[in-house]
Structure formats: C-alpha cells, structure tokens
KEROZA-304363 format. One line per 10 residues: number of its first residue (from 1); for each residue x, z, y of N, C-alpha, C. Coordinates in steps of 0.001 Angstrom, whole numbers, plus 500000, padded with zeros to 6 digits. Atoms other than C-alpha are relative to their C-alpha. Layout:
# KEROZA-304363
NUM = X Z Y X Z Y X Z Y ~ ...
# end
This chain:
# KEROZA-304363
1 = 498980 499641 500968 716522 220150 220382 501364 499554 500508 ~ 498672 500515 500624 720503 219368 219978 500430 499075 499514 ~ 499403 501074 500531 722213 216648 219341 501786 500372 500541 ~ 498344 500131 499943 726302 216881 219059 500554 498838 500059 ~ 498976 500958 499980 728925 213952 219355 501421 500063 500483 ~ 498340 500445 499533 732665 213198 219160 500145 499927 501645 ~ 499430 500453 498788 734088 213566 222785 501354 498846 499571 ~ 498911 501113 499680 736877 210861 223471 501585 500293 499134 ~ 498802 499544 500267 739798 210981 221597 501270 499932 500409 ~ 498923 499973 499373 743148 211818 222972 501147 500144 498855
11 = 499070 499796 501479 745293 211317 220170 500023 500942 499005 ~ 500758 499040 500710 745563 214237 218355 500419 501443 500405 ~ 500448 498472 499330 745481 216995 221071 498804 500347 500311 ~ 501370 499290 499884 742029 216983 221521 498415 498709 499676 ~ 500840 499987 500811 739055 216483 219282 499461 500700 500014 ~ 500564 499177 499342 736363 218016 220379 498440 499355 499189 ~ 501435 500229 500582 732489 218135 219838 499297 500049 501539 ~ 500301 499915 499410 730499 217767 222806 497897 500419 499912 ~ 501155 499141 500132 726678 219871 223233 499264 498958 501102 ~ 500600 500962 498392 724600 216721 225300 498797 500609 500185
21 = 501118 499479 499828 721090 218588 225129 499927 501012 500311 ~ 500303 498026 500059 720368 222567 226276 500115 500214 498521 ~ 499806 499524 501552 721124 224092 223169 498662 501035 500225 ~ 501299 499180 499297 718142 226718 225512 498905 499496 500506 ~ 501379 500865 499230 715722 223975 226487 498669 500893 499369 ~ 501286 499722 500259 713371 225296 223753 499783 501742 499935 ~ 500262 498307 499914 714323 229156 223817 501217 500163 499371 ~ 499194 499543 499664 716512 231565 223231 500791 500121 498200 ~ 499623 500451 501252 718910 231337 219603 500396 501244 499723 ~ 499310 498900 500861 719565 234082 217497 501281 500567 499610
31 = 498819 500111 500604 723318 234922 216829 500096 501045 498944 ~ 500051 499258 500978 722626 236576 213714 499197 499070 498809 ~ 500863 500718 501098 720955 233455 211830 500679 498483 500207 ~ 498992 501094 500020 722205 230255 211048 498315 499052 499825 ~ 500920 501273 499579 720157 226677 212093 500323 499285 499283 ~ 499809 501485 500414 720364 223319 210875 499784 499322 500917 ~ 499531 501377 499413 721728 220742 212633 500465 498638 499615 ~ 499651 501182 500170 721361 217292 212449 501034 499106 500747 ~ 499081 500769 498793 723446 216029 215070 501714 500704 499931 ~ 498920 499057 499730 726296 218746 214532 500833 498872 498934
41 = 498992 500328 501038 729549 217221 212565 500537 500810 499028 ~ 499200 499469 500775 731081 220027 211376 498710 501727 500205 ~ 500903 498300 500150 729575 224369 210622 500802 500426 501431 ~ 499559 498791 499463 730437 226406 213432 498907 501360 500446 ~ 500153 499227 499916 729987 229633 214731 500920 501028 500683 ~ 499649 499421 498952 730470 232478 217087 500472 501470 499739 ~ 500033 498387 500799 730804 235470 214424 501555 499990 499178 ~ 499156 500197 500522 734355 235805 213503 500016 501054 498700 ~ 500414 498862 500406 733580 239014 211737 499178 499625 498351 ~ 500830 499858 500987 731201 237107 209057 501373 498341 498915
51 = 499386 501044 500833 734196 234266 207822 501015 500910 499643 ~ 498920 500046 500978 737026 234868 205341 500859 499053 499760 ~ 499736 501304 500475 739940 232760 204292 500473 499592 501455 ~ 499964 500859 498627 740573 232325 208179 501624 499349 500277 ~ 498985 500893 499903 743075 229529 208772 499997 498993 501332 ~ 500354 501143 499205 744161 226812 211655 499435 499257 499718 ~ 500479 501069 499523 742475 224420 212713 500973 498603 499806 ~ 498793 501152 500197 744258 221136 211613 500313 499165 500914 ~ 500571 500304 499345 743389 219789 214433 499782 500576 501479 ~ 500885 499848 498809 743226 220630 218437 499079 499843 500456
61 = 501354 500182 500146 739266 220774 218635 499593 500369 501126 ~ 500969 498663 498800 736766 222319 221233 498910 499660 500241 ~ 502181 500147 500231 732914 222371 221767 500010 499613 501546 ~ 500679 500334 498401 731617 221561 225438 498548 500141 499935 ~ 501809 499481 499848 727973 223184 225947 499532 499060 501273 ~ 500891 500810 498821 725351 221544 228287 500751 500439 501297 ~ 499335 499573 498901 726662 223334 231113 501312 499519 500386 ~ 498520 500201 499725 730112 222213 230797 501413 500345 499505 ~ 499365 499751 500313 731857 224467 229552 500481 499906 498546 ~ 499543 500527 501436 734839 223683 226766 500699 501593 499585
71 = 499776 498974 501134 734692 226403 223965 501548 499430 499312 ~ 499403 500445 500910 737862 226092 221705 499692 500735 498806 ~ 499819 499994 501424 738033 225801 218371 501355 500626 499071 ~ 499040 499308 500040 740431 228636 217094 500389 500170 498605 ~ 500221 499795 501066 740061 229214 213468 498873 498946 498883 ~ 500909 500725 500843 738220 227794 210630 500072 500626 498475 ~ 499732 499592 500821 737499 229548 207711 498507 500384 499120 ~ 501189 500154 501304 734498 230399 204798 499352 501239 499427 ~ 501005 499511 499993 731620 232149 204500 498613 499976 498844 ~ 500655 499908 501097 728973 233206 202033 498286 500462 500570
81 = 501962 499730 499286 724515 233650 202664 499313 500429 498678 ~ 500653 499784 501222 722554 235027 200255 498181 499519 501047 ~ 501387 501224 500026 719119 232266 200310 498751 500767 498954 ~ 501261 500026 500650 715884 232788 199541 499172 498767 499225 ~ 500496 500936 501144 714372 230320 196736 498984 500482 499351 ~ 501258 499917 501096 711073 230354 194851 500238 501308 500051 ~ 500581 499041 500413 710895 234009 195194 501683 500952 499808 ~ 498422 499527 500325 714943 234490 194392 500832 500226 500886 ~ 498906 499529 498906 717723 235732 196097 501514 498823 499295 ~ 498674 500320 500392 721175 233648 195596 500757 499888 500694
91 = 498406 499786 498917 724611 233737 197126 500562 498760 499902 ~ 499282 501753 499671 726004 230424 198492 500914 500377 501114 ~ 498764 500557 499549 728778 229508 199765 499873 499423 501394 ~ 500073 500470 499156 729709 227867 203101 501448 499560 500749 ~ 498721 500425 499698 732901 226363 203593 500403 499156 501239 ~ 499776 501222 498500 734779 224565 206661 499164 500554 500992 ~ 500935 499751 499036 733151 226742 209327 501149 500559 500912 ~ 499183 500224 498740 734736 226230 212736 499782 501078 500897 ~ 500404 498693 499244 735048 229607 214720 499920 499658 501429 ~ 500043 499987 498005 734036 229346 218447 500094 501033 500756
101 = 500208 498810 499630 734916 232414 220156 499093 499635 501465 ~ 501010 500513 498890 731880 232719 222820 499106 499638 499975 ~ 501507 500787 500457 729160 230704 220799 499179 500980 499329 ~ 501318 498851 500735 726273 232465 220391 498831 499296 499515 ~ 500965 500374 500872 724747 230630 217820 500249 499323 498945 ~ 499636 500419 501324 725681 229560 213939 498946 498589 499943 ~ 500318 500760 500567 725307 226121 213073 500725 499084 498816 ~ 499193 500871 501717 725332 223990 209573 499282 498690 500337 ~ 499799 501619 500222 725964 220430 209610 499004 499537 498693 ~ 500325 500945 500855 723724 217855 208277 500799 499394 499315
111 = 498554 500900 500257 726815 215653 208082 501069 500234 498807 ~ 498731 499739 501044 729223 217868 206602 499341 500248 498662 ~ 501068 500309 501141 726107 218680 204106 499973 499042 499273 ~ 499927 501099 499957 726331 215224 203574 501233 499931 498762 ~ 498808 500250 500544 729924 214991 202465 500071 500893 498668 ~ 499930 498770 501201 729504 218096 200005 499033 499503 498657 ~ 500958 501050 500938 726767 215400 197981 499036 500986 499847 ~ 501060 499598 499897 724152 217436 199443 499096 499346 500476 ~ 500857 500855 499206 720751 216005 201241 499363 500733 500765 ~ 500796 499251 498925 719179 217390 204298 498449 499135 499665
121 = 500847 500439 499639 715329 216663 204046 498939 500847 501282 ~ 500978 498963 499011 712990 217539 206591 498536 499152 499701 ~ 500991 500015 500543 709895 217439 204934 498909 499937 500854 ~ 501118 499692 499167 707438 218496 207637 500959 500451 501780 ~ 499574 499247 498890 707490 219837 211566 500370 501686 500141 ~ 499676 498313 500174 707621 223232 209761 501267 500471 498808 ~ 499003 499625 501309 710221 222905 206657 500464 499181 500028 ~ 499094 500612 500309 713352 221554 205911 501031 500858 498562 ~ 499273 499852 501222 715039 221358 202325 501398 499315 500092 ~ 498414 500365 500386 718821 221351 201329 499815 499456 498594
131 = 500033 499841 502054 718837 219722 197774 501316 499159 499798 ~ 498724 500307 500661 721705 218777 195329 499575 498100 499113 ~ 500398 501956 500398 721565 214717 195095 500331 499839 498662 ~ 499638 499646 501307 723260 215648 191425 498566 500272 498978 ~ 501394 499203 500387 719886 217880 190286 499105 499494 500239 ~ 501377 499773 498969 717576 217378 192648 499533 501199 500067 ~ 500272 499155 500021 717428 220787 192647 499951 500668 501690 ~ 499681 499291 498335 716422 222966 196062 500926 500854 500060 ~ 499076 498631 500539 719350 224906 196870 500186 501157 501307 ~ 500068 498742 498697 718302 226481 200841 498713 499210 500161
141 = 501044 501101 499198 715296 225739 202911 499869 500687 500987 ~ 500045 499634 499032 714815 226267 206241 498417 499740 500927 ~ 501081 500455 499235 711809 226779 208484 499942 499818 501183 ~ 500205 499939 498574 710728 226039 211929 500112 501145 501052 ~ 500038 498922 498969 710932 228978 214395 499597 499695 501289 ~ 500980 499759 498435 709414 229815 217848 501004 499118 501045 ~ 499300 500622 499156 712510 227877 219468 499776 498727 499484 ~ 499936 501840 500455 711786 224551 217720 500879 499482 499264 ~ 498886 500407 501214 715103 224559 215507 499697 500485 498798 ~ 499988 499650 501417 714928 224981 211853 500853 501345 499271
151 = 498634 498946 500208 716681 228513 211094 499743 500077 498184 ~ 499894 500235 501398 717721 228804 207196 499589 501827 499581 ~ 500545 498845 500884 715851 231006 204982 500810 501570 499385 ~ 499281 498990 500432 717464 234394 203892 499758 501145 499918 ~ 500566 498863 500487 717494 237341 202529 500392 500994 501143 ~ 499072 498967 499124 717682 240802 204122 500716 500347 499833 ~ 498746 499684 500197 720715 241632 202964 500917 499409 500202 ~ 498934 500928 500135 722517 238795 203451 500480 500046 501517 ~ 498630 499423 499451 724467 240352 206609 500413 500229 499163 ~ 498859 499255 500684 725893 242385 204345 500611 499474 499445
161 = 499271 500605 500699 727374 239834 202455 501172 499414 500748 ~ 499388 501017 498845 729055 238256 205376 501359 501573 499984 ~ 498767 498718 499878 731519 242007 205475 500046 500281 498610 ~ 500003 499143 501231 731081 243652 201999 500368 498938 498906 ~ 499746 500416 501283 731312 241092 199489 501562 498499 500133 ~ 498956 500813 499779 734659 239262 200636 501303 500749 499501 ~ 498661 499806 500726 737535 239115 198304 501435 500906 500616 ~ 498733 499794 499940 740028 239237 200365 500009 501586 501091 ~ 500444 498954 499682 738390 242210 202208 500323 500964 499115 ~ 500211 499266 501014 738246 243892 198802 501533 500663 499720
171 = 498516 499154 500432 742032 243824 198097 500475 500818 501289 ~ 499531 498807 498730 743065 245277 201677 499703 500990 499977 ~ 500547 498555 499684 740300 247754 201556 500806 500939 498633 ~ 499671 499100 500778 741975 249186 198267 501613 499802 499825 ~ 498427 499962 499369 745751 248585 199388 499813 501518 500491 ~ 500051 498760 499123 744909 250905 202181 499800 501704 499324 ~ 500966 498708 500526 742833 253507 200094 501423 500233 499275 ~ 499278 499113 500952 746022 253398 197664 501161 499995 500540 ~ 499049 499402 499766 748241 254360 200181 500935 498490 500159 ~ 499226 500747 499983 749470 250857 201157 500906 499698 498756
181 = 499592 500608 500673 750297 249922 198038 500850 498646 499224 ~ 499427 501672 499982 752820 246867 196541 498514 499538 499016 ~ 501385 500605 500540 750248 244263 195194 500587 500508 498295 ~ 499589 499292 501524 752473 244789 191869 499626 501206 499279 ~ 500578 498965 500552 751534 248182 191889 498641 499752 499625 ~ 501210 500554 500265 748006 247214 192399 499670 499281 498762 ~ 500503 500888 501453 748190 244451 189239 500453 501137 499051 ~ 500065 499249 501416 749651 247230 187084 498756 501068 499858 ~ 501372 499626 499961 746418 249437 188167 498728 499399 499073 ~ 501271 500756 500103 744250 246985 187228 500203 499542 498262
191 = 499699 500428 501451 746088 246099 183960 500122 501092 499186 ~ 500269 498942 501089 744860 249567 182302 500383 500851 500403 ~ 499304 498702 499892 746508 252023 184164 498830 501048 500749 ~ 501302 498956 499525 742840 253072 185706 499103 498932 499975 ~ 501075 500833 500243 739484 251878 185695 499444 500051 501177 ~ 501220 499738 498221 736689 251397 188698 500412 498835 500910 ~ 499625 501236 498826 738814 249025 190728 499944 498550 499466 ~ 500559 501286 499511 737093 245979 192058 500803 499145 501141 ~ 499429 500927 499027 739636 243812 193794 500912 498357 499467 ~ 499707 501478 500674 740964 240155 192970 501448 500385 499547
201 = 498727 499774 500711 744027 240114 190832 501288 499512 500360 ~ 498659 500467 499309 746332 238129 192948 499285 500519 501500 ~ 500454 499440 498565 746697 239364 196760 499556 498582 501025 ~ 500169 501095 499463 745366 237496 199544 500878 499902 501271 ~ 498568 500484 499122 747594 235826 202180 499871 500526 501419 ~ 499756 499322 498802 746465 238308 204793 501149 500642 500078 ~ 498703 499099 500074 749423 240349 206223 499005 501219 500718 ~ 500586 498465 499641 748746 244310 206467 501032 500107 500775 ~ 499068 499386 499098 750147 245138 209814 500443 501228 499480 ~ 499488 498778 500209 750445 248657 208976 501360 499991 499274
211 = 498469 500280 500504 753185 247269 206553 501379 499665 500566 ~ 498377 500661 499030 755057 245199 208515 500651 501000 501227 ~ 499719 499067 498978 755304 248000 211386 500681 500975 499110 ~ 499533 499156 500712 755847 250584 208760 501455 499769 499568 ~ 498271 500387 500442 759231 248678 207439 501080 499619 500769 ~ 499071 501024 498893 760529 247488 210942 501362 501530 499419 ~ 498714 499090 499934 764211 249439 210710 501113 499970 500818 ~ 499388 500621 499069 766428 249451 213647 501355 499617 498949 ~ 498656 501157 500381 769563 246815 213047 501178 501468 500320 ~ 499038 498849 499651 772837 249523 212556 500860 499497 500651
221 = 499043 500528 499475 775271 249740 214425 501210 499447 500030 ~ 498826 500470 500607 778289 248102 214387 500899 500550 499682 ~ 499023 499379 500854 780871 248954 211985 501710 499591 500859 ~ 498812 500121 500043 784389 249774 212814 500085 500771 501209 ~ 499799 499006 498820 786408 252031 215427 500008 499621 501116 ~ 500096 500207 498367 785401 252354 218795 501098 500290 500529 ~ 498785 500289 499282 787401 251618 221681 500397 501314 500615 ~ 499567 499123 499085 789270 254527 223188 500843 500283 500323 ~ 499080 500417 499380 791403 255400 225884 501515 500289 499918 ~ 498563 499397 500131 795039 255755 226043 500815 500446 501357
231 = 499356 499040 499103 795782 257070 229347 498507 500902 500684 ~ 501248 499258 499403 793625 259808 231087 499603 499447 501348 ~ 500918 500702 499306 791101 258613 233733 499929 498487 499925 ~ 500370 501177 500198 791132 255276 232155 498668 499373 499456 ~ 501477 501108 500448 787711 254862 231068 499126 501478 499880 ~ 500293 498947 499542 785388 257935 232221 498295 499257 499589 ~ 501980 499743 500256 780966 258629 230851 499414 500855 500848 ~ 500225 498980 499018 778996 259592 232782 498167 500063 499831 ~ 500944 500125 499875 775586 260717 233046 498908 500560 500741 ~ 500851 499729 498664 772507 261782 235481 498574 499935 499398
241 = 501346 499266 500072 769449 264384 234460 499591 500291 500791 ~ 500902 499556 499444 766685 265392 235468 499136 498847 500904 ~ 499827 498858 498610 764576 266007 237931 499655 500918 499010 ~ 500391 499499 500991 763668 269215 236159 499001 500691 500772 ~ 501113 499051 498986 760487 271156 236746 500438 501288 501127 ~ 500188 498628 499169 761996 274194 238168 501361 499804 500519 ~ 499046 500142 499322 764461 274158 240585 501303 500919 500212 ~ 499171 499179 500108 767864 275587 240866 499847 501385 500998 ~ 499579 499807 498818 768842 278846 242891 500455 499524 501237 ~ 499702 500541 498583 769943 276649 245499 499659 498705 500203
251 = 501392 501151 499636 767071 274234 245280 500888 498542 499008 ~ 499553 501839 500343 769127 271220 243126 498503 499977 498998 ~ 500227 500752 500873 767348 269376 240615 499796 499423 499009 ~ 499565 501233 500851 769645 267154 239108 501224 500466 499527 ~ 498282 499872 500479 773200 267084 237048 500491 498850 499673 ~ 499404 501152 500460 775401 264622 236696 501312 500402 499464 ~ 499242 499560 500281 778062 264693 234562 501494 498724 499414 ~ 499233 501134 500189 781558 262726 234161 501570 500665 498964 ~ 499123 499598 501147 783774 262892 230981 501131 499401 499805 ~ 498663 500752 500524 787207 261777 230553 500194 499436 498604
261 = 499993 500706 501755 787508 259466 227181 501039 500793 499192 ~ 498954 499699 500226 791074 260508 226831 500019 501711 499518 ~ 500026 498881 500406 790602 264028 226911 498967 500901 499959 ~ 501364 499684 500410 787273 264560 226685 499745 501436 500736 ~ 500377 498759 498634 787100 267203 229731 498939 499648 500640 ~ 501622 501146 499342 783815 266739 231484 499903 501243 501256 ~ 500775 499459 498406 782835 267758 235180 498622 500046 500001 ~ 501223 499884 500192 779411 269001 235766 499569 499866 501949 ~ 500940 499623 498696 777571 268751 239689 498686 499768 499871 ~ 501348 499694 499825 774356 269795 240573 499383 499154 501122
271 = 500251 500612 498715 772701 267507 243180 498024 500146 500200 ~ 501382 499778 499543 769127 267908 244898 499392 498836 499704 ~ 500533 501246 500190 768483 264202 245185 500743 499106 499103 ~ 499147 500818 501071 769500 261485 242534 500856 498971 501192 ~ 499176 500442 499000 771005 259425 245581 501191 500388 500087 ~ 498270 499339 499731 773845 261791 245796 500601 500033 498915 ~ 498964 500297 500981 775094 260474 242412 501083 499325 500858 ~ 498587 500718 499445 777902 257829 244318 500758 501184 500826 ~ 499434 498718 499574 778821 261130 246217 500706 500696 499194 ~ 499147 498932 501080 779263 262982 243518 500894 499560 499606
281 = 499214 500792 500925 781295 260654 242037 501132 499638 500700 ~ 498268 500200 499034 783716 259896 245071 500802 500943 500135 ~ 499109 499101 500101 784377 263638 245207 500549 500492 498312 ~ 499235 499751 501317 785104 263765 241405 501133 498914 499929 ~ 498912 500870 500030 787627 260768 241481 500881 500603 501555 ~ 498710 499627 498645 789360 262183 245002 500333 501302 499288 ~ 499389 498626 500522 789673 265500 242904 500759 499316 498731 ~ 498646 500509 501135 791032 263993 239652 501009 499573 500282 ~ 498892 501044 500075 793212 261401 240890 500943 501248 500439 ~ 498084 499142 499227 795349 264278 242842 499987 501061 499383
291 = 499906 498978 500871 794888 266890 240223 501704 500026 499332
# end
C-alpha cells in the first residue's frame, strides 16, 4: 500500500506531500474511483473535470510519486459522490480536494476525515467504514479491491454527478442557453417571469469568457484637431500595396503612393519589387522639390 508525508518545509513556497511507497506495487488504480487513504493528509485528485468551486491553493504545495516526480498542486476545489448504504443511494459531499494535474488516481484522507469529526474504521481485510462520531451513523464504506486498496462504494451514476449536478455548472449552462444573459436578467426570470428554470439564484464567481471578449471595445481615439501642414512638402503619407495576384501589363505588382498633407495631391508608382520603394521615393522628392 501507500503511505504519504509532509516533505520539508521551505517556508511557505513549498509544502508538499511526498508518495514513499509504489502507489503500483499492488496493481494498477482506477482513475475513475476514489480510495481511502490512511496515510494521505489532504483529498486529491487527477480529474479536474469532476470538482466545482475551483479556487487557489493557499499555499505553494506539490505531490512527489515513488519515482520522483513533483506533481503540483494547482487548484483546490469540491466535489460531490453519490454512496451506496444499506441498499440506498445518497449524495455526499467532498470538500478541500487538491487538483493534481497528471495523477491518475483520487484519493480521500483519513486525516482530513478526521478533522470533519468523521472516523475511518477498517473493520476487516475486506471493509472499511466512514461513520459520523456525532451518530454513529455509517455514512460511506469502502471495500477491498484486486489492488489491495480500499476503493469507496458507489453508485452507478455517481459520474454523473461529478458534471450534471453542479450549481455553478447549472447557472452558466442557462446564461449561455439565454443568450448570455445579465444574472439580473436571470433573477427576474426566476422571480415569475417563467417557469422550468433550475439554476441557483445568486451567480457563481465563474467569469464567462464569451462575455468578457464580447465587451472588449477598442480605446477611441484621441479627441481634438490633428496636426497639419502649413507649407507644401512639409509633411508627406505614404503608402505601399500589394503584391497583387495578377500582374500589371508591364509585369509590376506593387503601388506606392505619396500624398502631400498641404495639398493633398498624391503621386501614384507602380513597382515590380517592394525594394524599389526608397527609389521610388528619391525620384518623387527630385521631381517635387524642382516642380
């Protein structure tokens, strides 16, 4: 099996968890089922896809597997399982779960179990009970599996809970549907103006890109009269098209063209290669100046 521990602390850039056993000694781990771990400190997991609620890390963290390598700890955020009990299905909770991008394999803390005034028992080499030190009531249980870790009981449905039944999922998905909607609009929806919609009544503190892209607006330009010239060839535009697909009668190109500010007369040449812009441009100033 697994055992976890605190690596070394470096003040508070790095706080870490270190993996001292094969996490593969006894076989190969599921990343679609969640274990129990006694040795682990905190929940993590490798499924960013099944948490909600996702927030920093308070904390510079990171995992280190048998092998060596240090996972970081990127996110941290909360998750829901629907458990099998006496025959029942129920939806629990799972808070404080540390995202590892890379870990391919969900684990729940004895420890942090612990802190929540839960009790890990492990009853037998084949079952282990979660109960509420409050009750004494069972509130998960987990059995043994073919790898030798304890994976936690659950229903078949309970993927689906991990995408479908998240709040803050709920309000986005019906933002979007109503057309990017303000949440205001949304609360007056909900406050009688139609029926059917299932989404939480305050928004959640995701941001909808589509919004923020949708409202960017370029900065205008600056106000007030532009500068222009007061003698002719004092301040000359100029500019340089092409190449264009089809080529002139006499094979050019390109055009470049140079406008007087003053009197707003503009020269046009045709050139083959864009190179022969400074050309062009020496015989348009040796023709103006002695015009």
């Amino acid at each position: 099996e697994q055992t976890w521990s605190k690596s070394g602390d470096k003040g508070n850039e790095d706080k870490g968890l270190i993996l001292e056993n094969s996490i593969l000694a006894t076989g190969i781990l599921d990343s679609g089922e969640w274990y129990i771990d006694s040795g682990a400190t905190i929940h993590v997991t490798g499924r960013k896809d099944w948490l909600t609620n996702l927030r920093e890390p308070s904390t510079k963290s990171s995992v280190t597997t048998a092998s060596g390598e240090k996972l970081p700890i990127t996110a941290v955020g909360d998750t829901h399982v629907l458990l099998k009990i006496g025959g029942k299905v129920k939806k629990t909770p799972i808070r404080n779960v540390s995202y590892v991008p890379g870990l391919r394999y969900n684990l729940i803390s004895c420890v942090e179990l612990g802190r929540k005034g839960l009790r890990t028992t492990f009853v037998n080499e084949h079952r282990c009970e979660i109960i509420d030190r409050d009750t004494g009531d069972v509130i998960a249980i987990a059995e043994s599996s073919d790898n030798g870790l304890f994976k936690l009981l659950r229903s078949e449905n309970s993927e689906m809970v991990h995408v479908s039944d998240s709040s803050e999922d709920a309000f986005q998905i019906w933002h979007k549907r109503l057309g990017h909607l303000s949440s205001g609009g949304m609360a007056r929806l909900q406050g009688g103006l139609a029926t059917g919609l299932k989404f939480p009544a305050t928004p959640c503190d995701k941001v909808c890109k589509g919004c923020v892209f949708g409202k960017h607006a370029r900065k205008p330009f600056p106000s007030g009269k532009a500068h222009r010239a007061n003698e002719v060839l004092e301040l000359i535009h100029t500019d340089l098209c092409g190449p264009f697909k089809e080529n002139s009668m006499s094979g050019k190109r390109y055009f470049i063209t140079f406008t007087d500010d003053k009197t707003r007369k503009t020269s046009v040449y045709f050139l083959k290669h864009k190179d022969e812009a400074l050309t062009k441009f020496k015989e348009f100033k040796a023709r103006v100046e002695n015009e």
